[in-house]
C-alpha positions as CSV (number, residue, x, y, z in Angstrom):
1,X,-11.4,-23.2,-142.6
2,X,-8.1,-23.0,-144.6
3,X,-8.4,-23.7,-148.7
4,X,-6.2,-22.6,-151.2
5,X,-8.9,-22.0,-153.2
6,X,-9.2,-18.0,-152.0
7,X,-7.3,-15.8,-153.3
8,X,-4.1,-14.4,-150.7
9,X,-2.3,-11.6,-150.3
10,X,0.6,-10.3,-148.8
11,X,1.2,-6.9,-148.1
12,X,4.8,-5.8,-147.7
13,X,8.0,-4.3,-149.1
14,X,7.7,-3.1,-152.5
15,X,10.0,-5.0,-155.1
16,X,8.7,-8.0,-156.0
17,X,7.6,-9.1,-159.8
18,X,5.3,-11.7,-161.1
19,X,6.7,-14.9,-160.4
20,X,9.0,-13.9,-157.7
21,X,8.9,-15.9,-153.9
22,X,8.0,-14.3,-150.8
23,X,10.8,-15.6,-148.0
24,X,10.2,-15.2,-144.6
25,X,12.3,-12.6,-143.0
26,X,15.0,-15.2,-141.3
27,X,15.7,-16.3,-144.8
28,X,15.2,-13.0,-146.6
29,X,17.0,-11.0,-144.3
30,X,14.0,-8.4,-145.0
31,X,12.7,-6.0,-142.4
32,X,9.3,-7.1,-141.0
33,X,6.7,-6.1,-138.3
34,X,9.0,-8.2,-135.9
35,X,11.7,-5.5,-136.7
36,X,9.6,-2.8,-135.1
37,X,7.8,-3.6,-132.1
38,X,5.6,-6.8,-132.8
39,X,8.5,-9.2,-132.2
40,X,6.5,-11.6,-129.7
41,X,3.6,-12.2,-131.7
42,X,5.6,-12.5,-135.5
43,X,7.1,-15.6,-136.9
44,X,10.2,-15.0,-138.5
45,X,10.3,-17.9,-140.3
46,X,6.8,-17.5,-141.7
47,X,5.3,-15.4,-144.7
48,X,2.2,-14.3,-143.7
49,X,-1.1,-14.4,-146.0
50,X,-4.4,-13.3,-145.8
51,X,-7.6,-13.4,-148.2
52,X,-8.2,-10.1,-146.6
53,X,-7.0,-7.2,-149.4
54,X,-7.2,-4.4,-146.7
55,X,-5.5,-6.2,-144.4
56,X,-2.5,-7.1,-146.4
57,X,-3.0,-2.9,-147.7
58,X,-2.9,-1.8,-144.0
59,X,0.4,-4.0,-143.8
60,X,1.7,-2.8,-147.1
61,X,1.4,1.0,-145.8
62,X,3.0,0.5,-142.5
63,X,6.0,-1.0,-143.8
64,X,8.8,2.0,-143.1
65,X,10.2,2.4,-146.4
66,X,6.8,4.2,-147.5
67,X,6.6,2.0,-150.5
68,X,5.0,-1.2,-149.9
69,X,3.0,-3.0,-152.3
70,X,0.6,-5.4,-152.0
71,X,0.7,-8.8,-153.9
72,X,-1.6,-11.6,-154.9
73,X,0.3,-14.8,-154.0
74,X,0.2,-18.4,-154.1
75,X,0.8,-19.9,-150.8
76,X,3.9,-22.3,-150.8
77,X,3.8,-25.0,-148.3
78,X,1.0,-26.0,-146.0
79,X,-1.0,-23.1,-144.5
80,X,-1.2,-22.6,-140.8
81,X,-3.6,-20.6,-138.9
82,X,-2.0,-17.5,-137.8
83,X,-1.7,-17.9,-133.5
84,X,-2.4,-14.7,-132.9
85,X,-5.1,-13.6,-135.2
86,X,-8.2,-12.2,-134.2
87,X,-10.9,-13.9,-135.9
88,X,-10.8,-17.1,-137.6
89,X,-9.6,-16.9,-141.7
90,X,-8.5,-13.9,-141.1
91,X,-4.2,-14.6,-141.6
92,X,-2.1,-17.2,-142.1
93,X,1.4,-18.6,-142.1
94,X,3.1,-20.8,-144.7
95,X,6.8,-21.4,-145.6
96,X,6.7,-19.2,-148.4
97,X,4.4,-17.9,-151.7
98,X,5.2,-17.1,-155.3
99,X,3.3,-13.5,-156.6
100,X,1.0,-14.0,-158.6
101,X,0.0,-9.8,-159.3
102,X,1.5,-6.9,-157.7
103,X,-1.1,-4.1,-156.7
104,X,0.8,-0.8,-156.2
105,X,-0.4,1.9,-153.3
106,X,-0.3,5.4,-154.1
107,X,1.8,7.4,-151.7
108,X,-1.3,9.8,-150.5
109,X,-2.9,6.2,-149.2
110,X,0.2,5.3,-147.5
111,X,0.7,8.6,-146.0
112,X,-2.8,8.5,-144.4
113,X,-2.6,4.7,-143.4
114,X,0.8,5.2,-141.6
115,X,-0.8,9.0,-139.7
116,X,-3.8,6.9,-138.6
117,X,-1.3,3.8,-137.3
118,X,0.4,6.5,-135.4
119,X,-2.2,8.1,-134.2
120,X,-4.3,5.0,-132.9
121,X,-7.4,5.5,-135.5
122,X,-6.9,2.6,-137.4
């Protein structure tokens, strides 16, 4: 069931501020998992949510610059279910989101998530 009454994050390059809008990456022009290997199941003209924190952390961690964030946002648009999700409520896609809080990652976290992504463990 979709309702914008969870909270959402987002988990992805670290930059935004309070306030700011989450594009997707054909407006953006931002790197995203499409960029590195998961280009047939990513929408680049989505931003993708979840009201799973770990999720959006795990996404947050594995973006290359090493300094993802994750962020609280406010989904923009309708919400779509997410095609290729497994399990139902577990992401979304919606035009864009406006960030609502910011949650930074320390860089021993990130450094762990992306050896485990490499590695298969996660």
């Amino acid at each position: 069931m979709i309702t914008a009454d969870l909270p959402y994050f987002h988990g992805g390059f670290g930059g935004l501020s309070v306030g700011q809008i989450v594009l997707p990456p054909s407006r953006s022009g931002a790197p995203s998992t499409a960029s590195f290997g998961a280009a047939a199941v990513c929408n680049r003209d989505a931003v993708y949510v979840t009201p799973d924190f770990e999720a959006a952390m795990m996404f947050a961690c594995a973006h290359q610059s090493g300094r993802g964030k994750v962020y609280q946002v406010e989904p923009i648009g309708e919400l779509a279910r997410d095609p290729d999700a497994k399990g139902d409520g577990y992401s979304f896609e919606c035009p864009a989101a406006r960030v609502v809080r910011v949650f930074k990652i320390r860089g021993k976290i990130i450094r762990k998530t992306q050896k485990m992504l490499l590695e298969g463990t996660l």
